[in-house]
GUZAZA-804817 format. One line per 5 residues: number of its first residue (from 0); their letters; for each residue x, z, y of N, C-alpha, C. Coordinates in steps of 0.02 Angstrom, whole numbers, plus 50000, padded with zeros to 5 digits. Example, Ala and Ser with C-alpha at 12.3 -4.5 7.8 and 13.67 -1.06 7.14 Angstrom:
0> as> 50660,50390,49716,50615,50390,49775,50660,50390,49835 ~ 50642,50354,49888,50684,50357,49947,50645,50394,50002 .
***
This chain:
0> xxxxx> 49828,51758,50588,49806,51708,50636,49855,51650,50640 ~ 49925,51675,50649,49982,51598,50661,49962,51578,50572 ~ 49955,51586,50537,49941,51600,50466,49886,51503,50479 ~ 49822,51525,50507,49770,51479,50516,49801,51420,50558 ~ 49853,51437,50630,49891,51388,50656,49904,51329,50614 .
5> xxxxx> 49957,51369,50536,50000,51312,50495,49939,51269,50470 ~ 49875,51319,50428,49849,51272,50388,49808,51231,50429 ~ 49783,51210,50482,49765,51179,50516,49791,51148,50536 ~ 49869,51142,50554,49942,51081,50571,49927,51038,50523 ~ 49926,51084,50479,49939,51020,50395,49889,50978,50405 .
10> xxxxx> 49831,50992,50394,49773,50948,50396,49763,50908,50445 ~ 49808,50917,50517,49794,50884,50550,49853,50808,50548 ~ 49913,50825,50509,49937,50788,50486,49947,50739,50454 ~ 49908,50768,50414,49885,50722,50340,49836,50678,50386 ~ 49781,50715,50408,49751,50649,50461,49762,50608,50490 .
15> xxxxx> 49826,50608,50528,49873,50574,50568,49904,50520,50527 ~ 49939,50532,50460,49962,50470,50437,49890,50434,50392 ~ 49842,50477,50384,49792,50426,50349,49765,50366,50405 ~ 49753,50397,50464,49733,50355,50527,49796,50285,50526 ~ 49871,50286,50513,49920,50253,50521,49896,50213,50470 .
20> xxxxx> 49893,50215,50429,49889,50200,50343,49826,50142,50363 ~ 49763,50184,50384,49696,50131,50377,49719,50085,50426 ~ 49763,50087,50501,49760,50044,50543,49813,49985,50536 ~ 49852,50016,50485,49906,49932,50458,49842,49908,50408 ~ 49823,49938,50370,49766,49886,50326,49716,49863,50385 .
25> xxxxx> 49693,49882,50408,49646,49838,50469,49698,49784,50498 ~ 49757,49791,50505,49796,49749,50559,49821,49670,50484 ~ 49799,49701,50433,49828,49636,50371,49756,49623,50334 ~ 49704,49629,50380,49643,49607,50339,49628,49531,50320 ~ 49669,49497,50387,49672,49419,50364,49730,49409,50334 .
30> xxxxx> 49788,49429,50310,49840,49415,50263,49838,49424,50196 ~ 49832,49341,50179,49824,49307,50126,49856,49388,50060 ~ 49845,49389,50019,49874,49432,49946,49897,49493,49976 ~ 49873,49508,50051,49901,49589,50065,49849,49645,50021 ~ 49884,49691,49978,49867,49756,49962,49855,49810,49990 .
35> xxxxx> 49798,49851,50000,49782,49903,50035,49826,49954,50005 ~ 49843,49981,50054,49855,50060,50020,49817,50124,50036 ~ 49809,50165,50004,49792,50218,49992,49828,50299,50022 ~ 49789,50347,50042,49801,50393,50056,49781,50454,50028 ~ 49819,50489,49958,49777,50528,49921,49796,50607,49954 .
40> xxxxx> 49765,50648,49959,49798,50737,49975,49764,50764,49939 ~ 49813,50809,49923,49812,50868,49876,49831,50934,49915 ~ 49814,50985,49911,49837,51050,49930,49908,51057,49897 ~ 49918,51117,49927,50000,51135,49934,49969,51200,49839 ~ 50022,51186,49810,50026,51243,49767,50009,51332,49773 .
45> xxxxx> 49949,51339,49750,49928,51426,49755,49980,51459,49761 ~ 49974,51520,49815,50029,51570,49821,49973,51645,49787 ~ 50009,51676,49750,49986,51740,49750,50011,51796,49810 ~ 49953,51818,49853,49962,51859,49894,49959,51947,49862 ~ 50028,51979,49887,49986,52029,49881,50011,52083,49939 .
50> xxxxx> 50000,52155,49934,49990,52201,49972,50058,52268,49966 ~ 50107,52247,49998,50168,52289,50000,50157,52361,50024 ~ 50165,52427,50010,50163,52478,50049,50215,52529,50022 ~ 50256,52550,50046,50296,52607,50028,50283,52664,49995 ~ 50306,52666,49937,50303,52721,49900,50221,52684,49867 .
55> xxxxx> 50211,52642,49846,50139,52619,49809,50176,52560,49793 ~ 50133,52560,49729,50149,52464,49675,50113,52439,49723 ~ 50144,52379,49711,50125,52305,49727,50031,52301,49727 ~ 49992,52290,49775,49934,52273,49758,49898,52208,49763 ~ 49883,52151,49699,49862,52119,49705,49810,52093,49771 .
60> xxxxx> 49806,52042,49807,49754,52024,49858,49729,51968,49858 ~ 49754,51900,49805,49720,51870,49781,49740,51809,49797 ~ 49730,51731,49776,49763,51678,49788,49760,51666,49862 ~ 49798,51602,49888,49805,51564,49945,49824,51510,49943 ~ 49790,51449,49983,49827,51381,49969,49825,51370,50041 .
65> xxxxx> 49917,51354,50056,49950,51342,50118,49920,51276,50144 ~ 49875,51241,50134,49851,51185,50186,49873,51120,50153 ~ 49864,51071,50161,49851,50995,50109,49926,50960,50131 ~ 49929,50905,50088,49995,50872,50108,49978,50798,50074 ~ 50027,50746,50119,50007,50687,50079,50083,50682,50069 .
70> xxxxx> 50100,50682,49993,50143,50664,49961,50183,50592,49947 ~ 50134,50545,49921,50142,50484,49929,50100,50435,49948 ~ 50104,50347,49952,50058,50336,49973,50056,50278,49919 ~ 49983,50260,49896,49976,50218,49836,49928,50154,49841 ~ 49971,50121,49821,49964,50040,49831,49918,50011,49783 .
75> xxxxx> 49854,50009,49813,49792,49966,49779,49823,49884,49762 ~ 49843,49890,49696,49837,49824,49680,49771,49766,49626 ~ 49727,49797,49656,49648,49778,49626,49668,49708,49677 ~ 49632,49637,49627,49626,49577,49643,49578,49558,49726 ~ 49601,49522,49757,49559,49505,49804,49505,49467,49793 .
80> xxxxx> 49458,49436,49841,49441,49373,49839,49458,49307,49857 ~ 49426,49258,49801,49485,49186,49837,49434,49167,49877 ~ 49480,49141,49923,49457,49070,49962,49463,49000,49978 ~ 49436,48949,49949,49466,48879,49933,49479,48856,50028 ~ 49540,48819,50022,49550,48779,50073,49580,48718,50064 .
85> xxxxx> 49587,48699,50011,49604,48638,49976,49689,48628,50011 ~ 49687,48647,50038,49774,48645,50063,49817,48617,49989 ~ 49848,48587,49962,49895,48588,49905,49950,48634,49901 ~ 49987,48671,49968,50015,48722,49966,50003,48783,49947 ~ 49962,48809,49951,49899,48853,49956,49902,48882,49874 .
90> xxxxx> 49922,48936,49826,49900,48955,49766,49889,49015,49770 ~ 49839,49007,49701,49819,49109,49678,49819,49100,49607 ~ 49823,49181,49617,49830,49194,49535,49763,49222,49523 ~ 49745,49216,49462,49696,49261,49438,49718,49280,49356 ~ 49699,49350,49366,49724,49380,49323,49683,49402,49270 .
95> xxxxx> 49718,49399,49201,49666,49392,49138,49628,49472,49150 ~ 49576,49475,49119,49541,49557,49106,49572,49588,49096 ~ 49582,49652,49125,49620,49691,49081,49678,49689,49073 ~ 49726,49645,49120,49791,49663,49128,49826,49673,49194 ~ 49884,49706,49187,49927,49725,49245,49932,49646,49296 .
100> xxxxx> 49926,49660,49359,49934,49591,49415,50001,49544,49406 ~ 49978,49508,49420,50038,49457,49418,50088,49432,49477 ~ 50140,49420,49507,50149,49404,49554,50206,49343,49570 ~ 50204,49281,49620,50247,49267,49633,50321,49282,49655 ~ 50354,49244,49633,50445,49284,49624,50462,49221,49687 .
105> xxxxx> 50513,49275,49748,50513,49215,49790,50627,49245,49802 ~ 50644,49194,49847,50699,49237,49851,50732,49252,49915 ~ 50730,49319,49941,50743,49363,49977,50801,49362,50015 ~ 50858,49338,50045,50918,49336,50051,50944,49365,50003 ~ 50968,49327,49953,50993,49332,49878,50959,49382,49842 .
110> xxxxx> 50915,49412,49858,50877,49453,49797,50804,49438,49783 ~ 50785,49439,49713,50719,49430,49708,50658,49469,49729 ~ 50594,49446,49766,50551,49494,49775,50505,49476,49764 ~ 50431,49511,49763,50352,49509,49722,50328,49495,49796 ~ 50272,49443,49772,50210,49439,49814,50166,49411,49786 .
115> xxxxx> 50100,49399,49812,50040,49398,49794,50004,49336,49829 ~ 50044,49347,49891,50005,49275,49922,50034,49223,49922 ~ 50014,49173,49917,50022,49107,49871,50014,49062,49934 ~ 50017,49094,50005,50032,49045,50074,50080,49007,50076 ~ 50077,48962,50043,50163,48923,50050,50151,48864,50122 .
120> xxxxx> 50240,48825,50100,50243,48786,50123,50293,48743,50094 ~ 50313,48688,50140,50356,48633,50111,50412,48622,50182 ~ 50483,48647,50150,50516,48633,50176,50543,48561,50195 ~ 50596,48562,50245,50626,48482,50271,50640,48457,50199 ~ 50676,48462,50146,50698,48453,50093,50640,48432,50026 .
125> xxxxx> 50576,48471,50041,50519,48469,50013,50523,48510,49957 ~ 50561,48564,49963,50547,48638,49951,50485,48675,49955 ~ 50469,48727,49899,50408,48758,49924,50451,48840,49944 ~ 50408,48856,49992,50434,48915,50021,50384,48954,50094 ~ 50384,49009,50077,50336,49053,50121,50346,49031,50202 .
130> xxxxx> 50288,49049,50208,50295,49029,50290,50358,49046,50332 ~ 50392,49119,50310,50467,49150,50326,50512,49123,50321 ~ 50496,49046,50273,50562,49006,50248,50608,49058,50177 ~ 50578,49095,50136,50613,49111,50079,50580,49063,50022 ~ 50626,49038,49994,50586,49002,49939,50577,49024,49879 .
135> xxxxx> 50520,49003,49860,50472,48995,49792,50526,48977,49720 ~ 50537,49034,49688,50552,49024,49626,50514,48999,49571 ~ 50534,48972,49531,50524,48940,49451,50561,48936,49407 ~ 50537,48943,49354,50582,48954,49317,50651,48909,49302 ~ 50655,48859,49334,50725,48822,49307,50743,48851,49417 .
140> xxxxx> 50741,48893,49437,50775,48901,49503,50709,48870,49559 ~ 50728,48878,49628,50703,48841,49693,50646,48792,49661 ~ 50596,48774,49677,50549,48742,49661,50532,48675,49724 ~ 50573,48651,49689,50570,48565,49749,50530,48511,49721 ~ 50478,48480,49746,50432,48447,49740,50439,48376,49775 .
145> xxxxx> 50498,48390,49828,50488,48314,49881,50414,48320,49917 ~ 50410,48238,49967,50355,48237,49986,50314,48182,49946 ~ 50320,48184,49872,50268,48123,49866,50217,48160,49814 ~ 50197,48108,49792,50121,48159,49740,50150,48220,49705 ~ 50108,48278,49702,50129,48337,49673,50061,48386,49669 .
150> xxxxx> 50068,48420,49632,50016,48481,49608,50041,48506,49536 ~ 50008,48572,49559,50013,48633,49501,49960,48628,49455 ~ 49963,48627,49390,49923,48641,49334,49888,48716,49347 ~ 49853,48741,49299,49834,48797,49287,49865,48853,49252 ~ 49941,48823,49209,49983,48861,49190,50047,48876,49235 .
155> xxxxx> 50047,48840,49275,50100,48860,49337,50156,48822,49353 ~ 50135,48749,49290,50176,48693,49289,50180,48657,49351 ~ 50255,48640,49373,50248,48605,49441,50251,48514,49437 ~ 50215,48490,49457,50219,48395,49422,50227,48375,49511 ~ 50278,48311,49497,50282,48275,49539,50308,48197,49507 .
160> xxxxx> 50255,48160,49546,50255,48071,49530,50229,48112,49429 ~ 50202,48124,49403,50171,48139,49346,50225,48157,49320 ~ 50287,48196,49311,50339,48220,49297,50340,48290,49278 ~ 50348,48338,49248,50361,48421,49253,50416,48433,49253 ~ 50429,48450,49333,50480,48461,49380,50519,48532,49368 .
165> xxxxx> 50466,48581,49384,50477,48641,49362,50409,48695,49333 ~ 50399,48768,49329,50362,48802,49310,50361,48870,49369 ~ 50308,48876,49387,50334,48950,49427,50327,49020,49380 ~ 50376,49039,49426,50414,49100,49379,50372,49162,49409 ~ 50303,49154,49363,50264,49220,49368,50282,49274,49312 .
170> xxxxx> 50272,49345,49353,50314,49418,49324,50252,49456,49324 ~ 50233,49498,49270,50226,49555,49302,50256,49621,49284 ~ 50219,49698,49280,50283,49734,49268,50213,49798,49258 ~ 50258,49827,49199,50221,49894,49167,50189,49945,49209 ~ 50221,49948,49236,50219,50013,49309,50201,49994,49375 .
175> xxxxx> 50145,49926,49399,50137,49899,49488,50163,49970,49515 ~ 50116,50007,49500,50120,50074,49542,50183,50084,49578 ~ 50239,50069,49554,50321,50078,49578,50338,50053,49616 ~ 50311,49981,49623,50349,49917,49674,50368,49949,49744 ~ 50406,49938,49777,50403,49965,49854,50385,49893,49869 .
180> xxxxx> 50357,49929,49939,50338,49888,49996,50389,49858,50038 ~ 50410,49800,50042,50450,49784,50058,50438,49770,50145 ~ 50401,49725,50171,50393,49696,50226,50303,49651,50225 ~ 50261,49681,50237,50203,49662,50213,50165,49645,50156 ~ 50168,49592,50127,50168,49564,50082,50220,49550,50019 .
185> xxxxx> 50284,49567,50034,50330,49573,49997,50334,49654,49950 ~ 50351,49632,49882,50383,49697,49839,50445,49681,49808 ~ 50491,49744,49813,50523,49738,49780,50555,49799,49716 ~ 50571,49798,49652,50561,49853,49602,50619,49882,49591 ~ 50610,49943,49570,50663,49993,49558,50732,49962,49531 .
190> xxxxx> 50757,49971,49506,50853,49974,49445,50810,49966,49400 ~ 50749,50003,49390,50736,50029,49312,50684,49999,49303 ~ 50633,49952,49321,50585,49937,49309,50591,49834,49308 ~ 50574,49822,49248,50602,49733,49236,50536,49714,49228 ~ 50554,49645,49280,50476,49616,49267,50487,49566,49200 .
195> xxxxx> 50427,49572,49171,50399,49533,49124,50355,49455,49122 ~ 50362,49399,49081,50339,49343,49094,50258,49380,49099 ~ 50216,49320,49141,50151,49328,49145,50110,49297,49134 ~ 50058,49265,49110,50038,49209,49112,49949,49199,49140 ~ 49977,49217,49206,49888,49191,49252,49868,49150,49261 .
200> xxxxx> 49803,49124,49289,49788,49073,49304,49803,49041,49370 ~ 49816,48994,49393,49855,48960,49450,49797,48918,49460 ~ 49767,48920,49535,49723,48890,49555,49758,48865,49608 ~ 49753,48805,49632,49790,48758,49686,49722,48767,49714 ~ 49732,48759,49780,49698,48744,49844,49664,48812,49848 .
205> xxxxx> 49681,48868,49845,49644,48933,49857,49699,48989,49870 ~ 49672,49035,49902,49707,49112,49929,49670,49149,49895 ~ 49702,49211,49885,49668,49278,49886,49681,49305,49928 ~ 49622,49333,49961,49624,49365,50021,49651,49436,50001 ~ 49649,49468,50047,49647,49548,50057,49625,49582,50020 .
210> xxxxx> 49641,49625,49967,49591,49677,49924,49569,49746,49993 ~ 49531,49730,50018,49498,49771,50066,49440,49734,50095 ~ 49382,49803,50120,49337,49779,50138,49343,49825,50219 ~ 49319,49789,50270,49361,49794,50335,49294,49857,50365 ~ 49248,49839,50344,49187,49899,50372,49191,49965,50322 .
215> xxxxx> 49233,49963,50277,49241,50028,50226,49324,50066,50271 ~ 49355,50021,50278,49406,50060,50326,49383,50084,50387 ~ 49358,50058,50417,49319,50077,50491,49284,50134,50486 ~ 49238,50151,50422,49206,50217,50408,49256,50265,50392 ~ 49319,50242,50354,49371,50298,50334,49389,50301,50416 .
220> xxxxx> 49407,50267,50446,49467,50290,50504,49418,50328,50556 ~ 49341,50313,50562,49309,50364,50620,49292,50429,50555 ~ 49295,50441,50510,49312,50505,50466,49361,50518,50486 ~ 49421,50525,50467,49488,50526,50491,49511,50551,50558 ~ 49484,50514,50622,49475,50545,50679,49434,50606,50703 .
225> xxxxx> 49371,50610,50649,49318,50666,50672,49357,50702,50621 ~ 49398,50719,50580,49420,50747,50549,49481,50787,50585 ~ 49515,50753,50631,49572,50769,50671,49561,50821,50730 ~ 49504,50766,50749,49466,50813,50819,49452,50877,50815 ~ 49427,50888,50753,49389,50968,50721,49457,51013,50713 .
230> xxxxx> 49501,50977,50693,49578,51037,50679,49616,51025,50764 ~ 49591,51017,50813,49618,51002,50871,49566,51062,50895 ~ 49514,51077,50892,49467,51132,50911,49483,51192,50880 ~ 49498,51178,50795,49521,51244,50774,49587,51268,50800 ~ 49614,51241,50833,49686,51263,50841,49681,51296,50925 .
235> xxxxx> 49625,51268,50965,49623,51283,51021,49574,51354,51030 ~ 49538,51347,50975,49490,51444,50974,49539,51475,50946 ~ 49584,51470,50887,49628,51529,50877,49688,51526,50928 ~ 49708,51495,50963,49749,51516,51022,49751,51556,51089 ~ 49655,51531,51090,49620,51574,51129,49615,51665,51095 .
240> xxxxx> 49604,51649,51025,49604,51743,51002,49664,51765,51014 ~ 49722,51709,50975,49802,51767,50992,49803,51756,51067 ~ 49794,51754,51124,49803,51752,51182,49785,51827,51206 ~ 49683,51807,51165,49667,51891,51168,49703,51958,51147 ~ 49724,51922,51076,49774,51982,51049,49810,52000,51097 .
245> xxxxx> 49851,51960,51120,49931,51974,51143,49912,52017,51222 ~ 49867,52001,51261,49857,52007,51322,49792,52036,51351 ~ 49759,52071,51272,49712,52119,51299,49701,52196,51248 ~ 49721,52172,51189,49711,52220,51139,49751,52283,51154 ~ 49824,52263,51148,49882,52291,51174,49870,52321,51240 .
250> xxx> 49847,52309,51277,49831,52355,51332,49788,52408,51358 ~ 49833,52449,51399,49811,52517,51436,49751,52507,51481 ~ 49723,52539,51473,49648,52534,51496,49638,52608,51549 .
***
């Protein structure tokens, strides 16, 4: 019976961070290049049970699996949809068929990090740089434009007064799967994992939205809850039996 306690904890666990999980993706459904993540469970590794008795072998009684676990959590990096707003700050990538995502390289208090959304802006200096104020790398460094005529090509060339100023320094990298999550929208990659040149398409005046669809989370998270509720009942009938156990079986009659 405490046996049914554990495997019913677990599951109610795993519920608990999937509910966490769907409600930051609901809370970044309007943030521009945010990635959903994912909540996969697997059961805990088969135990062979068997049947101890003194003075008798071992008697087989047959498998058991100790209750589910969520191990890690995995970062949907499937493309969003764009949305034009003609903004000139404003870029997306789109990424050829069939290859690994691409991402803007921005810089972090001295370290480089990955993102996806292409929300910029223009600093006092006429810097491009995220709404946070980290700025927008390219390949010759900082990507400064000033305030007079400027726009991005489709290769990621930066022109100002008809000039090529700089190039942005799009990466991508063998393994997305690895990136950590840095702070929303931000990634940043292992020691061991080097990003690679990329070459997407750069659309000025457009976002990619969210790779999520906001009524497909809403159906996962009331799953999720009716899923919770049910191991909140199972836990409250077997407490009620060991109660019985403890405080009626055992007794003199």
């Amino acid at each position: 019976m405490l046996r049914g306690l554990y495997l019913t904890a677990t599951g109610m666990v795993a519920q608990q961070m999937r509910q966490e999980v769907i409600s930051n993706n609901l809370a970044n459904a309007s943030t521009a290049g945010f990635k959903a993540e994912i909540v996969p469970q697997r059961s805990f590794r088969e135990l062979l049970l068997t049947r101890m008795e003194a003075g008798a072998p071992d008697t087989p009684v047959g498998f058991f699996t100790p209750g589910v676990l969520v191990d890690e959590l995995v970062i949907d990096f499937s493309p969003g949809p764009l949305e034009e707003t003609g903004r000139a700050t404003d870029l997306a990538l789109v990424d050829p068929p069939g290859s690994t995502p691409a991402f803007f390289a921005v810089l972090v208090e001295g370290e480089v990090r990955y993102t996806r959304n292409g929300s910029f802006t223009l600093g006092s200096a006429g810097e491009l740089q995220t709404h946070d104020g980290y700025l927008v790398l390219g390949e010759d460094g900082p990507i400064v434009v000033g305030r007079e005529s400027w726009h991005v090509d489709g290769r990621g060339g930066v022109w100002a007064d008809g000039t090529l100023v700089n190039r942005l320094l799009l990466v991508t990298f063998d393994e997305p799967h690895r990136l950590e999550r840095q702070e929303g929208v931000l990634f940043a990659a292992p020691p061991d994992l080097f990003p690679q040149a990329a070459a997407p398409e750069v659309k000025q005046g457009f976002l990619e939205k969210a790779n999520l669809n906001a009524v497909n989370e809403i159906v996962n998270m009331l799953a999720a809850l009716r899923a919770y509720e049910a191991g909140q009942k199972v836990i409250q009938v077997q407490n009620e039996l060991l109660g019985k156990c403890v405080n009626e079986i055992g007794s003199l009659r």
